[in-house]
C-alpha positions as CSV (number, residue, x, y, z in Angstrom):
1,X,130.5,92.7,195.6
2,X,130.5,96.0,193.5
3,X,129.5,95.3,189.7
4,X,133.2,95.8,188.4
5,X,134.5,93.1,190.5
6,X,131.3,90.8,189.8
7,X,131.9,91.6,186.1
8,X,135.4,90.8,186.3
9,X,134.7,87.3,187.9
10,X,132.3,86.7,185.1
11,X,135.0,87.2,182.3
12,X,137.4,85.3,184.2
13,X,135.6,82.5,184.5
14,X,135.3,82.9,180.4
15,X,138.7,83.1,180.1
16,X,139.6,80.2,181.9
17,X,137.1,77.8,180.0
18,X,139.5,78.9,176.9
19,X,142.9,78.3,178.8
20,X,140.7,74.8,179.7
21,X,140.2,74.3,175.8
22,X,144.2,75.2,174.9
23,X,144.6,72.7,177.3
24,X,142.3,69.8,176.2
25,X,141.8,70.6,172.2
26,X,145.5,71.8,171.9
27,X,147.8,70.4,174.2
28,X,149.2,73.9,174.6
29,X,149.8,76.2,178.2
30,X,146.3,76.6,179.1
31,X,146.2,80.6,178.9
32,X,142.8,82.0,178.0
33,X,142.2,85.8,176.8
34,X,139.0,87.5,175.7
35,X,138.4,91.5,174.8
36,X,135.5,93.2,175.8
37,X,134.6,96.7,174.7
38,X,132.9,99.5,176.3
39,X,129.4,97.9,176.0
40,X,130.5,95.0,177.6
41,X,130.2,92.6,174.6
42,X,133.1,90.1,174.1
43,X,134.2,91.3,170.4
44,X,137.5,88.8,170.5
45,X,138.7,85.8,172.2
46,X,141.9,83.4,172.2
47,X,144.0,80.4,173.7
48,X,147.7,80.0,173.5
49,X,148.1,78.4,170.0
50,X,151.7,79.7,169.5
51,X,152.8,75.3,169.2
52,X,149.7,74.5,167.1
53,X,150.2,77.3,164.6
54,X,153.8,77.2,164.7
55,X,153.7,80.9,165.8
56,X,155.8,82.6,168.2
57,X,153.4,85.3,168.9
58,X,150.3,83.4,169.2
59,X,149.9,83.7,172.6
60,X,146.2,83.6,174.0
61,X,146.3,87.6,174.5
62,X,147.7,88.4,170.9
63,X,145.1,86.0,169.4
64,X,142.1,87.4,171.3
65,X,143.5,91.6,169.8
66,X,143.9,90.5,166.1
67,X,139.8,89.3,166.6
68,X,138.8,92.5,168.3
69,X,140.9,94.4,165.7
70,X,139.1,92.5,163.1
71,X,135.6,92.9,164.4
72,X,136.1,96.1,165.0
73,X,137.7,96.7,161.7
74,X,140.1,99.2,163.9
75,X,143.8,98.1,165.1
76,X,142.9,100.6,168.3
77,X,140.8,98.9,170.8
78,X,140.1,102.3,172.3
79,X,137.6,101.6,175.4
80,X,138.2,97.4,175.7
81,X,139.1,95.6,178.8
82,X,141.5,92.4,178.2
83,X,141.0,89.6,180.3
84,X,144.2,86.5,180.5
85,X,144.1,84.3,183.2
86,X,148.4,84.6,183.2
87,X,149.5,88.1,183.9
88,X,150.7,89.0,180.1
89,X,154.3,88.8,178.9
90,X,156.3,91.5,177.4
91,X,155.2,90.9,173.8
92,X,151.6,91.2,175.0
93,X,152.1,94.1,177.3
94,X,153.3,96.1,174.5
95,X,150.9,94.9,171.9
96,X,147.9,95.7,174.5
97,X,149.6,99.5,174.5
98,X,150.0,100.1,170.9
99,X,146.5,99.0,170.6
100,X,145.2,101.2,173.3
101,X,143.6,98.7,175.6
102,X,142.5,100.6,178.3
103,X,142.3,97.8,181.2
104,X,143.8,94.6,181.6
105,X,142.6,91.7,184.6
106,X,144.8,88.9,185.0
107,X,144.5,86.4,187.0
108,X,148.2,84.6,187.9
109,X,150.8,86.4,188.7
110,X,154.1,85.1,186.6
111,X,157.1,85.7,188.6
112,X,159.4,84.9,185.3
113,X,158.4,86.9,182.6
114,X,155.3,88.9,183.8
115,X,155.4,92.2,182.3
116,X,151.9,93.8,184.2
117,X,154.2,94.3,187.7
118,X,155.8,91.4,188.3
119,X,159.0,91.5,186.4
120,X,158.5,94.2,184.5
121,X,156.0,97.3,184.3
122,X,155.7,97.7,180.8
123,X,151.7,99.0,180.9
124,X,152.5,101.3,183.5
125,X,155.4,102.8,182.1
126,X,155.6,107.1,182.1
127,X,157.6,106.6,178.5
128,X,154.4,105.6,176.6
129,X,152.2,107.9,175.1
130,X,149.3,105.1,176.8
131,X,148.6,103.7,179.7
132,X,147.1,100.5,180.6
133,X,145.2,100.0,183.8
134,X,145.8,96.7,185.6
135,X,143.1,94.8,187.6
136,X,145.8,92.0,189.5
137,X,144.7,88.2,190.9
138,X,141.5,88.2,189.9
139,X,140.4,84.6,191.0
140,X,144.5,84.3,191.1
141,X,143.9,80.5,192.5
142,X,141.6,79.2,189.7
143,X,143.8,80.8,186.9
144,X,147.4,79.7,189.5
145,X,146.0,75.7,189.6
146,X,144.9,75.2,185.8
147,X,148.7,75.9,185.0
148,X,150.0,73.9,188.1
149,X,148.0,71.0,187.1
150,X,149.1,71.2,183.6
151,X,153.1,71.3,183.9
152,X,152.5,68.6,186.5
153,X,151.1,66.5,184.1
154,X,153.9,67.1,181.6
155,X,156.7,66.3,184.5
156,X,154.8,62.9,185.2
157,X,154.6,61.9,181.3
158,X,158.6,63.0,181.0
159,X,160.8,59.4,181.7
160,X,164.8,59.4,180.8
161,X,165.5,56.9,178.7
162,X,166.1,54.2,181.1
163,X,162.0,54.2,182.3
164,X,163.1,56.0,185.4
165,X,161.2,59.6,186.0
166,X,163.3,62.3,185.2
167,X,164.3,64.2,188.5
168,X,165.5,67.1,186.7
169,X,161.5,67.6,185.9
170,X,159.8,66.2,188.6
C-alpha cells in the first residue's frame, strides 16, 4: 500500500467516526468531512448539521471549509485535501472550487445528486479557472453501509397511522 492510499484510509476512517457522531449526537445523515493541508495536519472538520442548525448549507463538507478557512484565517484552502465519506453535492463541489481545494477523497458514490462524477462533474469541469482532483471509493463499503444502516433505521421507525409499516418507505 503506497503512502497516499495508506494516508487516505487513515482520514477516512476519521471521517467516518464524524458521519458516526452526526448520526448518534445529531440524528442527522451521518456524512463526515475533515480538511487537511499540505503538512498533513487536519486544520477543519464537520458532520452534516444542516437539520440541527436549521441551515441549508451545513452540510458536513461546507462545515469542515468555513473551519479551515477560519484557522487559516484565508477563504483559499490552497494546498488541502477534503475528505467526505458521500461523494459531495453540487453546493459542495462548487464551494470546494472557489476555495481552491486541491483534492477531494470520497468514499460513497451518490447516484442522485453526486457532483464529483456521478451526476455531475462540477470539479472537473474545463469552464473553471480551478480544478479539483478526485480520489473515488475510498473504503466505498464502510462510508456505502453507515448510510444504508441509517435510512433503514428511519424506514423501520416510519408507521401510517393505522400502526401498519408504511410500504411506500420500507
Amino acid at each position: 500500500m503506497t503512502e497516499t492510499v495508506a494516508n487516505d484510509h487513515h482520514w477516512m476512517r476519521h471521517a467516518l467516526a464524524l458521519a458516526a457522531r452526526a448520526r448518534d449526537e445529531d440524528d442527522e445523515i451521518p456524512v463526515g468531512a475533515l480538511v487537511v493541508d499540505g503538512t498533513g495536519k487536519c486544520i477543519g472538520e464537520g458532520w452534516n448539521r444542516n437539520i440541527t442548525d436549521h441551515d441549508p448549507s451545513a452540510h458536513a463538507e461546507i462545515v469542515a471549509l468555513r473551519e479551515a478557512g477560519r484557522v487559516l484565517s484565508n477563504h483559499r484552502l490552497v494546498g488541502c485535501t477534503l475528505y467526505v465519506t458521500l461523494e459531495p453535492c453540487a453546493m459542495c463541489a462548487m464551494a470546494m472550487v472557489h476555495a481552491r481545494i486541491a483534492r477531494v477523497v470520497f468514499g460513497a458514490f451518490d447516484p442522485k445528486t453526486g457532483a464529483a462524477g456521478s451526476v455531475f462533474d462540477l470539479l472537473a469541469d474545463p469552464r473553471h479557472n480551478h480544478r479539483v482532483t478526485v480520489t473515488a471509493g475510498v473504503l466505498e463499503a464502510d462510508c456505502g453501509d453507515i448510510l444504508r444502516r441509517y435510512f433503514r433505521s428511519k424506514r423501520a421507525m416510519s408507521v401510517r397511522p393505522d400502526g401498519d409499516p408504511d410500504p411506500g418507505v420500507a
